[in-house]
BALUMFI-537330 format. One record per residue (C-alpha): x, y, z; residue number from 1; residue in three letters. Coordinates in Angstrom, 2 decimals, decimal comma. Layout:
r east: X&north: Y&up: Z&num: NUM&residuo: ala
...
***
This chain:
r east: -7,31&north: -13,78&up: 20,22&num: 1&residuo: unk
r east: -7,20&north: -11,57&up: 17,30&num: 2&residuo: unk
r east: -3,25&north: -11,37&up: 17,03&num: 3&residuo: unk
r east: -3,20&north: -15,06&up: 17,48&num: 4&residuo: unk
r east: -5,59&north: -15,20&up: 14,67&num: 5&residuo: unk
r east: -3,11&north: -12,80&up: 12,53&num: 6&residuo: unk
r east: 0,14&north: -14,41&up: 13,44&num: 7&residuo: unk
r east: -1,91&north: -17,94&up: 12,26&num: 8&residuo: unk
r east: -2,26&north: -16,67&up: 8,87&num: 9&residuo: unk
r east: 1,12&north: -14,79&up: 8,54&num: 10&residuo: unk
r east: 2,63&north: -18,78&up: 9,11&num: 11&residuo: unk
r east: 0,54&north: -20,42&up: 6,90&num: 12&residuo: unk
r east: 1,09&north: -17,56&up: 4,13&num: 13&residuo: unk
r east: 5,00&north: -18,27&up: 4,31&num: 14&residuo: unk
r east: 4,65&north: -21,85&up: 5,03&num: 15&residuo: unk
r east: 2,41&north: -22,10&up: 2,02&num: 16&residuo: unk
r east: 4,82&north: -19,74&up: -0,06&num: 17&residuo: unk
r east: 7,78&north: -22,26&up: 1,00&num: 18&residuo: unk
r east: 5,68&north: -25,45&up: -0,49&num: 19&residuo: unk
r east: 5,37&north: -23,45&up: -3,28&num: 20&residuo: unk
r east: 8,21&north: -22,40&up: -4,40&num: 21&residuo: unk
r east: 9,38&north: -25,82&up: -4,17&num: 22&residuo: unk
r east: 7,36&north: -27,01&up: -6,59&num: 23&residuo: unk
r east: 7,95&north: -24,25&up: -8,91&num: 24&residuo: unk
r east: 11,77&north: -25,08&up: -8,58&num: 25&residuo: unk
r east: 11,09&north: -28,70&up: -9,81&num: 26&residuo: unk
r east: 9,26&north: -27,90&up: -12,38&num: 27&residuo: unk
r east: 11,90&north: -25,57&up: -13,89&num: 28&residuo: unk
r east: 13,95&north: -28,18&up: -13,04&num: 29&residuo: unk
r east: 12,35&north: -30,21&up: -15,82&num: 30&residuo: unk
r east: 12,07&north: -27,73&up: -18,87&num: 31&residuo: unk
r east: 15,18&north: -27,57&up: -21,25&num: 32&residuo: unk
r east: 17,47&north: -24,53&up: -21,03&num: 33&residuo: unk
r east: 16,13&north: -21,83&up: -24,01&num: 34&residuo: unk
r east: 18,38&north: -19,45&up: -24,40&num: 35&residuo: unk
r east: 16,54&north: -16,61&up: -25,49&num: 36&residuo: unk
r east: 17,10&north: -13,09&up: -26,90&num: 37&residuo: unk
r east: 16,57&north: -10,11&up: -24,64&num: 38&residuo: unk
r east: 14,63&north: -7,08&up: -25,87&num: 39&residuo: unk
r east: 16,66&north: -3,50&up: -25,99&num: 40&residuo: unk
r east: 16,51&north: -1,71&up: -22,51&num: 41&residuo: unk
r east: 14,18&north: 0,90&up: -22,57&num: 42&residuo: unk
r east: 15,11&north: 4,23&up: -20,65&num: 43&residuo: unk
r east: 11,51&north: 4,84&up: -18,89&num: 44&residuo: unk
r east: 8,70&north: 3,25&up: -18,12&num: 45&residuo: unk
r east: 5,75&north: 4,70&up: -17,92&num: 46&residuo: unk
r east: 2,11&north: 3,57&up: -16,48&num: 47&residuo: unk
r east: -1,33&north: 4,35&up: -15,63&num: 48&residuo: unk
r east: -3,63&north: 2,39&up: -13,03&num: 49&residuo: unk
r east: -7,54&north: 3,14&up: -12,49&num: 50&residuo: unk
r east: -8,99&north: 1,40&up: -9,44&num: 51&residuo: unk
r east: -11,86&north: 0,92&up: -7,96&num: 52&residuo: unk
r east: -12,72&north: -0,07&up: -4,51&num: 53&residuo: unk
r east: -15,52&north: -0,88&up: -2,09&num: 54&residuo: unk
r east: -13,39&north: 1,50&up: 0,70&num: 55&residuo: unk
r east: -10,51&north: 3,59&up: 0,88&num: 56&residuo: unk
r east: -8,43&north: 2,15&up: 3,47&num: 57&residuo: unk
r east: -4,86&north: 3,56&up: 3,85&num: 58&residuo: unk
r east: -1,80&north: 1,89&up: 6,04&num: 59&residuo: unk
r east: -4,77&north: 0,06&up: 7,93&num: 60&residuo: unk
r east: -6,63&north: 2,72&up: 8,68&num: 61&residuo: unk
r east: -10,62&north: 2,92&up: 6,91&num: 62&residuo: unk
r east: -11,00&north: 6,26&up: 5,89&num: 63&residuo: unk
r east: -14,16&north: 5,26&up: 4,12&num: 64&residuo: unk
r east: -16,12&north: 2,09&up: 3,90&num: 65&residuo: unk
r east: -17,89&north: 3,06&up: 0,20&num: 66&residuo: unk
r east: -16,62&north: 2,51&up: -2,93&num: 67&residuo: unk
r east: -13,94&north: 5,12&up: -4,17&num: 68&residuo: unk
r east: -12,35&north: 5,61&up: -7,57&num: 69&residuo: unk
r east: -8,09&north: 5,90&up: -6,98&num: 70&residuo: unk
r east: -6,21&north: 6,60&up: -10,35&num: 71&residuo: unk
r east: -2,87&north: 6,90&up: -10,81&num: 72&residuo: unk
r east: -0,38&north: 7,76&up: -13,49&num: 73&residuo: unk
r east: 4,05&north: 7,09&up: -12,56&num: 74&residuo: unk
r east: 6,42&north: 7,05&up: -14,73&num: 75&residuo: unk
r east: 9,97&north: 5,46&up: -13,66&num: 76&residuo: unk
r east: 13,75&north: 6,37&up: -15,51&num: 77&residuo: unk
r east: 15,43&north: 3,11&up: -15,59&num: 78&residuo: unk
r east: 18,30&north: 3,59&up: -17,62&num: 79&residuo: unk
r east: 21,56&north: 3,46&up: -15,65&num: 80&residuo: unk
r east: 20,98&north: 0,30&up: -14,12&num: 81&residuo: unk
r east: 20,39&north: -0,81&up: -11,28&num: 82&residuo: unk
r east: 19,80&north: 2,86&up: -10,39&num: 83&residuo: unk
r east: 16,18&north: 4,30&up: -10,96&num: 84&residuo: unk
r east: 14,14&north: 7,69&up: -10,11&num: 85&residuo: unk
r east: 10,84&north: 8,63&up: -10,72&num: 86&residuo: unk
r east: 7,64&north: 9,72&up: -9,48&num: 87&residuo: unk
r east: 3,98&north: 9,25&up: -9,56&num: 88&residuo: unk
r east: 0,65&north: 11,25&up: -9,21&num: 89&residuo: unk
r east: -2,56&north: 9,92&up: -6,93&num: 90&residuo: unk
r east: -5,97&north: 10,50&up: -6,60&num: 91&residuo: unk
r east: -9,05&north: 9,57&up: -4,53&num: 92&residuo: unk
r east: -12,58&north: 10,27&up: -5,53&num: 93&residuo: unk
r east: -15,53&north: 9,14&up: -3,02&num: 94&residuo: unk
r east: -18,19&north: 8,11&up: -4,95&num: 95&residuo: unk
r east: -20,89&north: 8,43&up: -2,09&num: 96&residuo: unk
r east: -20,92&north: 11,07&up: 0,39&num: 97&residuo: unk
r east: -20,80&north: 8,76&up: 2,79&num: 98&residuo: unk
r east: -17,99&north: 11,10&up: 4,67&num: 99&residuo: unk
r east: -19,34&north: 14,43&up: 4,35&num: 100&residuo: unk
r east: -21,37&north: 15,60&up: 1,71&num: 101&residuo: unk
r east: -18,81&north: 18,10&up: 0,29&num: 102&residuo: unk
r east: -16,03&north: 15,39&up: -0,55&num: 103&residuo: unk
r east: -18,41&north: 13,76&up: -3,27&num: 104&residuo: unk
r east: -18,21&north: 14,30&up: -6,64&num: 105&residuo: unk
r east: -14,68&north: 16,19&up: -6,68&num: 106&residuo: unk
r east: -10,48&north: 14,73&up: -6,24&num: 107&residuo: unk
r east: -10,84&north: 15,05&up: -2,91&num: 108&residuo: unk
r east: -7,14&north: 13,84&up: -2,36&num: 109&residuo: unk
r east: -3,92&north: 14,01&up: -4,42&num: 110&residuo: unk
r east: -0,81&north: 13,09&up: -3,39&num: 111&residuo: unk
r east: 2,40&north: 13,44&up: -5,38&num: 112&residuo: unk
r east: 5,78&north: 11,45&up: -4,81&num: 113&residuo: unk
r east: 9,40&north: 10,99&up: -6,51&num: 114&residuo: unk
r east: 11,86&north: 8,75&up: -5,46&num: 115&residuo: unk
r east: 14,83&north: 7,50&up: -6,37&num: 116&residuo: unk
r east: 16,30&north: 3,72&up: -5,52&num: 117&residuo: unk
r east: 18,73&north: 0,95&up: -6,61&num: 118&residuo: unk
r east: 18,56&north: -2,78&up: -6,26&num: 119&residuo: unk
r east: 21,82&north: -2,47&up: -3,83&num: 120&residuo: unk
r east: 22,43&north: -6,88&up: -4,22&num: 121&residuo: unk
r east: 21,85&north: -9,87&up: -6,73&num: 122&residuo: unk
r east: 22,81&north: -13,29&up: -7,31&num: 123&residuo: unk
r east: 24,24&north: -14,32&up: -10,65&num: 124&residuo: unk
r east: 21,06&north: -15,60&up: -11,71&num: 125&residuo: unk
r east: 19,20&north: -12,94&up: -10,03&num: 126&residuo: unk
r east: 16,41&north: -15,02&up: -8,39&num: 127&residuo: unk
r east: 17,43&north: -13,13&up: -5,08&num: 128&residuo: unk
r east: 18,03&north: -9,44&up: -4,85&num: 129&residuo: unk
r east: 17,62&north: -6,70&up: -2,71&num: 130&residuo: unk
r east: 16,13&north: -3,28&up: -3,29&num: 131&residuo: unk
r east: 16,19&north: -0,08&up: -1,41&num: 132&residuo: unk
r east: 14,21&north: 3,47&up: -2,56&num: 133&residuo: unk
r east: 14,01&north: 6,57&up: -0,44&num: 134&residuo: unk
r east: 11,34&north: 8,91&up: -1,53&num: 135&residuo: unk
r east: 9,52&north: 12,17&up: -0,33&num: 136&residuo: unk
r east: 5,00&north: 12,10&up: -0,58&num: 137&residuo: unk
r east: 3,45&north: 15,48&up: -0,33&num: 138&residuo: unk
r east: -0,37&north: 14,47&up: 0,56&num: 139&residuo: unk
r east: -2,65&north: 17,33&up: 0,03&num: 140&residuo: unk
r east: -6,32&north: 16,51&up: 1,14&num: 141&residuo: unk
r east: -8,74&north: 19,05&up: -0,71&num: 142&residuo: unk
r east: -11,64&north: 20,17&up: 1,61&num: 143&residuo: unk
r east: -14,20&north: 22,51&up: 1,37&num: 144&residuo: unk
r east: -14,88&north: 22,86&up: 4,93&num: 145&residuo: unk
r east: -13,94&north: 25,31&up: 6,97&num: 146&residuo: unk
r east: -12,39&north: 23,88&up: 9,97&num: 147&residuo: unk
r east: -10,33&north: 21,33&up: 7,99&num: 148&residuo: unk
r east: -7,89&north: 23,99&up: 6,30&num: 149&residuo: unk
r east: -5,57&north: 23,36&up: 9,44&num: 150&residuo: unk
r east: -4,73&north: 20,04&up: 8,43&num: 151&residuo: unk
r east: -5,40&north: 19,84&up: 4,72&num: 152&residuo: unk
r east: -2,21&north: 18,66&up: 3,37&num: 153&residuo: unk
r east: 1,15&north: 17,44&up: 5,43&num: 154&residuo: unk
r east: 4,69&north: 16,19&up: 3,59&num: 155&residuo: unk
r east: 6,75&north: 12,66&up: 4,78&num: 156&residuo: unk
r east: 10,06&north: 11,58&up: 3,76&num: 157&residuo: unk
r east: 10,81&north: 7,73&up: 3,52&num: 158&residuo: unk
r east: 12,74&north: 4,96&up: 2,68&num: 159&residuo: unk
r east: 11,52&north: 1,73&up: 2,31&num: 160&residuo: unk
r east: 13,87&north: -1,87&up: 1,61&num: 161&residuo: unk
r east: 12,49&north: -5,03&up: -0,48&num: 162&residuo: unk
r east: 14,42&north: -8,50&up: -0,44&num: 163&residuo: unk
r east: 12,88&north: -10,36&up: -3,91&num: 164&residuo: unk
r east: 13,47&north: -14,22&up: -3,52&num: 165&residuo: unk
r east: 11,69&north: -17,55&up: -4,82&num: 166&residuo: unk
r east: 9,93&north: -17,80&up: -1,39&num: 167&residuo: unk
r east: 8,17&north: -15,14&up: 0,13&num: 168&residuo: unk
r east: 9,36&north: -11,40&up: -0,77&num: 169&residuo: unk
r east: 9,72&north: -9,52&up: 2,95&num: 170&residuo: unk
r east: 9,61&north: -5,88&up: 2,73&num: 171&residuo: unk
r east: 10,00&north: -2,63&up: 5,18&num: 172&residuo: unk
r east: 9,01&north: 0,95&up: 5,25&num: 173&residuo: unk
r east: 10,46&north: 4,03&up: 7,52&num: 174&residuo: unk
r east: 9,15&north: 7,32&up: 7,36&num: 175&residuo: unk
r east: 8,68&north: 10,43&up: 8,93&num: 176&residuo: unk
r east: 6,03&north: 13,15&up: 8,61&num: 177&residuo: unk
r east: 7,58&north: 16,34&up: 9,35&num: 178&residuo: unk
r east: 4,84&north: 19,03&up: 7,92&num: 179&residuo: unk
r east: 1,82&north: 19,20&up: 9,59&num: 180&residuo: unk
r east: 3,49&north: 16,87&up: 12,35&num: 181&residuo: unk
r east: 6,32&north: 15,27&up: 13,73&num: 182&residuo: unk
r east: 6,30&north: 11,35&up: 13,95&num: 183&residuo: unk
r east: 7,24&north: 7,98&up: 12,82&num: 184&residuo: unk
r east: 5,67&north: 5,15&up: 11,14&num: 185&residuo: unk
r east: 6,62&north: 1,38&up: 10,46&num: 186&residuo: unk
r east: 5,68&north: -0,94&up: 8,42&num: 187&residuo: unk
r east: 6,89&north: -4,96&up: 7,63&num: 188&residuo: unk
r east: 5,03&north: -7,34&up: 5,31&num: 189&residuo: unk
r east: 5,61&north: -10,33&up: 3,01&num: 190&residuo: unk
r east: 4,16&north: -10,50&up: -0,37&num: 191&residuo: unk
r east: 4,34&north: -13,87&up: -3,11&num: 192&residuo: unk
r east: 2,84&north: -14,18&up: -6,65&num: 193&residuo: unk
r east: 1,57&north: -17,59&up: -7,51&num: 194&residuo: unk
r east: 1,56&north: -18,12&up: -11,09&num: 195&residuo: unk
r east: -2,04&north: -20,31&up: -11,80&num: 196&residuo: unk
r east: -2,21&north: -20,44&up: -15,55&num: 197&residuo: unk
r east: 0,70&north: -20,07&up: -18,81&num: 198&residuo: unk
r east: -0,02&north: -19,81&up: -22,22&num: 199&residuo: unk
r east: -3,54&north: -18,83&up: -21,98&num: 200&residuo: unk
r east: -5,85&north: -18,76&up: -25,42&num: 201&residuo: unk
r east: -6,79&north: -15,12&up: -24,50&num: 202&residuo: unk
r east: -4,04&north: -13,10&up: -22,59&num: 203&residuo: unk
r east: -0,62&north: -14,51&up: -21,70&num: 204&residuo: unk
r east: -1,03&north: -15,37&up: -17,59&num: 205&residuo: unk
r east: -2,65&north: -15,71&up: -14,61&num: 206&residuo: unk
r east: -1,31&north: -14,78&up: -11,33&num: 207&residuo: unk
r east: -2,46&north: -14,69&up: -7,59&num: 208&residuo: unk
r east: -0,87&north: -12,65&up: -5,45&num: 209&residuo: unk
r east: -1,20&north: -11,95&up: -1,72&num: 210&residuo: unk
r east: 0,16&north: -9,44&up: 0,46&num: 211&residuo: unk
r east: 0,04&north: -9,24&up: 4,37&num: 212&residuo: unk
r east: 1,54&north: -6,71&up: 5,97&num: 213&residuo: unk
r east: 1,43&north: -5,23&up: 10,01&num: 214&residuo: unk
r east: 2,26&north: -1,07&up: 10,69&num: 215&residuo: unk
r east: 3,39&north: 0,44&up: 13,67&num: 216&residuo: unk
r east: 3,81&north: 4,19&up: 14,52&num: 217&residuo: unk
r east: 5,01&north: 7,05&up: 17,40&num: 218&residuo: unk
r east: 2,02&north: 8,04&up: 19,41&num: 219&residuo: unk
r east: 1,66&north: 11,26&up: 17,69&num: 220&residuo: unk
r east: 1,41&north: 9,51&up: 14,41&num: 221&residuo: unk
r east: -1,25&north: 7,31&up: 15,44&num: 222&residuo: unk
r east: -3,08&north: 10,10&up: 16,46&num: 223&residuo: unk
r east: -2,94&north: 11,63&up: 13,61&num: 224&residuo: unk
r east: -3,33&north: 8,48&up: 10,97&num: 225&residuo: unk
r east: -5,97&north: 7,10&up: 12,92&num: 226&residuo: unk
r east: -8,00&north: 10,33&up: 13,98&num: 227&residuo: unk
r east: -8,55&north: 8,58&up: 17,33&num: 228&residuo: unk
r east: -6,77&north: 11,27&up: 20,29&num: 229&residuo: unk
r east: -7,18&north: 14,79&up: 18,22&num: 230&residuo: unk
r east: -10,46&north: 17,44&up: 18,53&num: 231&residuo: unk
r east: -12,40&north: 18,13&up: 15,33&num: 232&residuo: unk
r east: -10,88&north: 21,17&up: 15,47&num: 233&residuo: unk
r east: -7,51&north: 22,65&up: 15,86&num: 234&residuo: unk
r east: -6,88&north: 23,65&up: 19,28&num: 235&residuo: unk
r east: -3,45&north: 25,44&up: 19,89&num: 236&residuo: unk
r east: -3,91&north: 25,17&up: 23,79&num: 237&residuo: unk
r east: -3,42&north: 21,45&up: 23,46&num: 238&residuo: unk
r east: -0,21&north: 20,93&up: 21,76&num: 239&residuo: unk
r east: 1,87&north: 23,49&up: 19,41&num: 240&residuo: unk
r east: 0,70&north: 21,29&up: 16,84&num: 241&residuo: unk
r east: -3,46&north: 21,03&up: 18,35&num: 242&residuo: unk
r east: -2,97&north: 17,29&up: 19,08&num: 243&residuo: unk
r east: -3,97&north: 15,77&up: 22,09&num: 244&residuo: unk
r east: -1,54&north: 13,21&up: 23,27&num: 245&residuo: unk
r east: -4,20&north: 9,76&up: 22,72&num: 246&residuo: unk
r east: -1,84&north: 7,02&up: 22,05&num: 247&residuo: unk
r east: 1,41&north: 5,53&up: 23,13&num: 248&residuo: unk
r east: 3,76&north: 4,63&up: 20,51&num: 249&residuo: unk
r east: 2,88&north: 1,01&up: 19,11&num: 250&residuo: unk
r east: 0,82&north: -1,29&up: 16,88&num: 251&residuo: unk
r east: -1,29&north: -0,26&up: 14,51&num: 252&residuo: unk
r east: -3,65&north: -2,84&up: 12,29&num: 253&residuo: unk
r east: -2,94&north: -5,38&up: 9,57&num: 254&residuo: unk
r east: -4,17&north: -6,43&up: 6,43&num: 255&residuo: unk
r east: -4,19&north: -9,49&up: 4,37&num: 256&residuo: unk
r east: -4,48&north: -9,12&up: 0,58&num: 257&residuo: unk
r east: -5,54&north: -11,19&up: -2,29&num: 258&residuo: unk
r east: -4,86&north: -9,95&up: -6,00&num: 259&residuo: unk
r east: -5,78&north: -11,66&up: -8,94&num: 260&residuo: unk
r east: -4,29&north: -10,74&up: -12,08&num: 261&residuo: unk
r east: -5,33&north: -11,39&up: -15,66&num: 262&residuo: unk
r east: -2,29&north: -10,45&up: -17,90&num: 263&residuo: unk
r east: -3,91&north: -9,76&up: -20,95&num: 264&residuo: unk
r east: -0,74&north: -8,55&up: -23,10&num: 265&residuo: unk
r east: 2,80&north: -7,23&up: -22,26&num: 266&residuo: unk
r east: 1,32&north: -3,94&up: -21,38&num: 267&residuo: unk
r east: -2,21&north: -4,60&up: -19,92&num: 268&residuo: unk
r east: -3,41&north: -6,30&up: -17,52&num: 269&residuo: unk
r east: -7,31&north: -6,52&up: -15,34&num: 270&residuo: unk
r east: -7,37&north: -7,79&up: -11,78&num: 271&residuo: unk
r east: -9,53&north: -8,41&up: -8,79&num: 272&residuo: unk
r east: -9,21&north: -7,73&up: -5,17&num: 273&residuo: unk
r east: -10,23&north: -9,20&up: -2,06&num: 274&residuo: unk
r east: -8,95&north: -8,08&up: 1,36&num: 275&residuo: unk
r east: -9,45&north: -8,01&up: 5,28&num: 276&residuo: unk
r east: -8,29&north: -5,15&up: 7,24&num: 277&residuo: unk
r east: -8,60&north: -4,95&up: 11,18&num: 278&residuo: unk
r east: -6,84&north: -2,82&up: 13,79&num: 279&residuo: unk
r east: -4,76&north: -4,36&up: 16,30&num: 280&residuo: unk
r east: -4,64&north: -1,00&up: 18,99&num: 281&residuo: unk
r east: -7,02&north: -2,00&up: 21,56&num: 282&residuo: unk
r east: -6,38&north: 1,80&up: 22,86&num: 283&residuo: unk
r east: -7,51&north: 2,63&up: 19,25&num: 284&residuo: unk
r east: -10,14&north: 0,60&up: 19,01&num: 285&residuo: unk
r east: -11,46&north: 1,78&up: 22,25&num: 286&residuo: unk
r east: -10,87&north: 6,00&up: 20,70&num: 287&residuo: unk
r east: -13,36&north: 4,83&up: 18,41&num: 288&residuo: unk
r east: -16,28&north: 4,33&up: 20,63&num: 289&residuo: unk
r east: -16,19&north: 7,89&up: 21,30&num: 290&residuo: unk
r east: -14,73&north: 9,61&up: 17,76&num: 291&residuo: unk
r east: -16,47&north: 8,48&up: 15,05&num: 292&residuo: unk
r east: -15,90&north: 11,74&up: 13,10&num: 293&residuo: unk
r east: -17,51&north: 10,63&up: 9,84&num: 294&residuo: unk
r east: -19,22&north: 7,80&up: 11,72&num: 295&residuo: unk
r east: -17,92&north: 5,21&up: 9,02&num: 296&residuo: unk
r east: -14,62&north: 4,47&up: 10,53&num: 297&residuo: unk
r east: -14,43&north: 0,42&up: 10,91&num: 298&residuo: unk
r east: -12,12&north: -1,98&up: 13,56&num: 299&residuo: unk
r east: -12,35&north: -4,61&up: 11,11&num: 300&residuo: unk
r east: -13,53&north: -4,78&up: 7,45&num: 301&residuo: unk
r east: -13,44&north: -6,89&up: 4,23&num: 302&residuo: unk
r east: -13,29&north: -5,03&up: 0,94&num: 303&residuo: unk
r east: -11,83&north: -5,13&up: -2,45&num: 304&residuo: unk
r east: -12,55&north: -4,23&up: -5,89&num: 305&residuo: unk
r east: -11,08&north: -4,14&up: -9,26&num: 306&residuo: unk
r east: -7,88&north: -3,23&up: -11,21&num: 307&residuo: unk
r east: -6,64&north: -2,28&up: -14,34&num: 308&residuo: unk
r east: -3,18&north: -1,33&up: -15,42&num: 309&residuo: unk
r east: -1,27&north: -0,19&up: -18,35&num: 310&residuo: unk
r east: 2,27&north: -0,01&up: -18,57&num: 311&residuo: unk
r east: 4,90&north: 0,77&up: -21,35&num: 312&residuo: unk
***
């Protein structure tokens, strides 16, 4: 029942995205041609995000259902187009100690990331284009405890593909983590930005966007993303990496995202959040009746929170 209930809003999101699009096309249909100037190419760009949320949920997986703090500062060279490279810095910060009382009131994660990419295909008008990046993301979890030092930080390598149209943009992500552990994950979704408001007395737009997207993974990487299969502790006996073989490769969860984005000038911009996760591994779900390492892990949730971004 619940992937029927997914699949139901995956079709209305693109069906919705078609209808649309359509009548964006009309409308632009209608306006006179304006040939406008274009502004000098800039060589980087460079931006800083501050979020707050009511959980921290990563690749459908609730780490923690109370509200976090997750900065981040990128900066992007983009000046042998359609080449780019770049990297960015991230950070969590529980505000509660609702996961152990240790991980409250210090960056409890960072993870740090460069990539490089080029949008590989375009149409002459460039309404349709596709976009590949391969990237490497060193995550290193900073825990005071004890028993955690076995597992505090692990590497991945990726490469993700993004196919930018007037309908609904599809997108894909491969990668493998190869530090702390050897495995694969997936993940597909489809993304559209509805543009509700032009002009505006106070800021220049307003814009809705929604996201949906489903991951997948190698049993030892849903073990390990999901906590649901592995002991509290390290134990060598088990496997020369001390997991315990939980899961077959396969489905992970989903979540549907809605953004809502106040553009307030060309380099900031406020927005609001609204989102439902749930996991789709009945095996998983089933691990967490008898994990529940923090106790606050969740098979389905509805969070969100705000946004603000500055960009230059």
């Amino acid at each position: 029942m619940k992937k029927l209930m997914v699949a139901a809003l995956a079709v209305s999101f693109v069906a919705f995205a078609f209808a649309d699009s359509a009548s964006d096309n009309a409308s632009e249909a209608e306006k006179p041609a304006v040939q406008e100037e274009e502004d000098e190419d800039s060589l980087f760009e460079v931006g800083f995000d501050a979020d707050f949320y009511t959980a921290y949920v990563f690749r459908n997986q609730v780490y923690n259902d109370r509200p976090v703090a997750q900065p981040c500062v990128w900066a992007d060279f983009v000046g042998l187009d359609p080449f780019y490279a770049g990297f960015y810095i991230w950070q969590n910060y529980d505000l509660t100690n609702r996961r152990r009382e240790e991980m409250r009131g210090e960056w409890n994660e960072t993870d740090y990331n460069v990539h490089v990419g080029a949008t590989v295909w375009s149409n002459e008008d460039e309404t349709m284009s596709l976009t590949v990046e391969a990237g490497h993301e060193w995550f290193v979890s900073r825990v005071k405890s004890e028993h955690d030092k076995g597992y505090a930080s692990t590497c991945e390598i990726y490469v993700k593909a993004e196919f930018e149209n007037p309908f609904a943009t599809p997108y894909a992500l491969a990668s493998r983590m190869y530090r702390h552990m050897d495995g694969m994950h997936y993940e597909f979704g489809l993304k559209r930005d509805f543009v509700l408001m032009e002009e505006m007395p106070l800021g220049e737009s307003l814009t809705l966007g929604a996201d949906w997207n489903v991951n997948f993974g190698s049993g030892k990487y849903l073990d390990y993303l999901y906590e649901v299969g592995r002991g509290y502790y390290y134990d060598e006996a088990e496997d020369e990496d001390g997991f315990r073989r939980g899961n077959k490769d396969g489905i992970g969860g989903t979540t549907l995202k809605f953004i809502l984005t106040w553009q307030l000038c060309d380099c900031f911009s406020v927005g609001g959040v609204l989102a439902y996760t749930s996991l789709l591994n009945e095996s998983l779900r089933d691990g967490y009746r008898d994990s529940g390492w923090y106790g606050n892990y969740k098979d389905d949730l509805v969070w969100g929170g705000v946004q603000a971004k500055l960009e230059f």
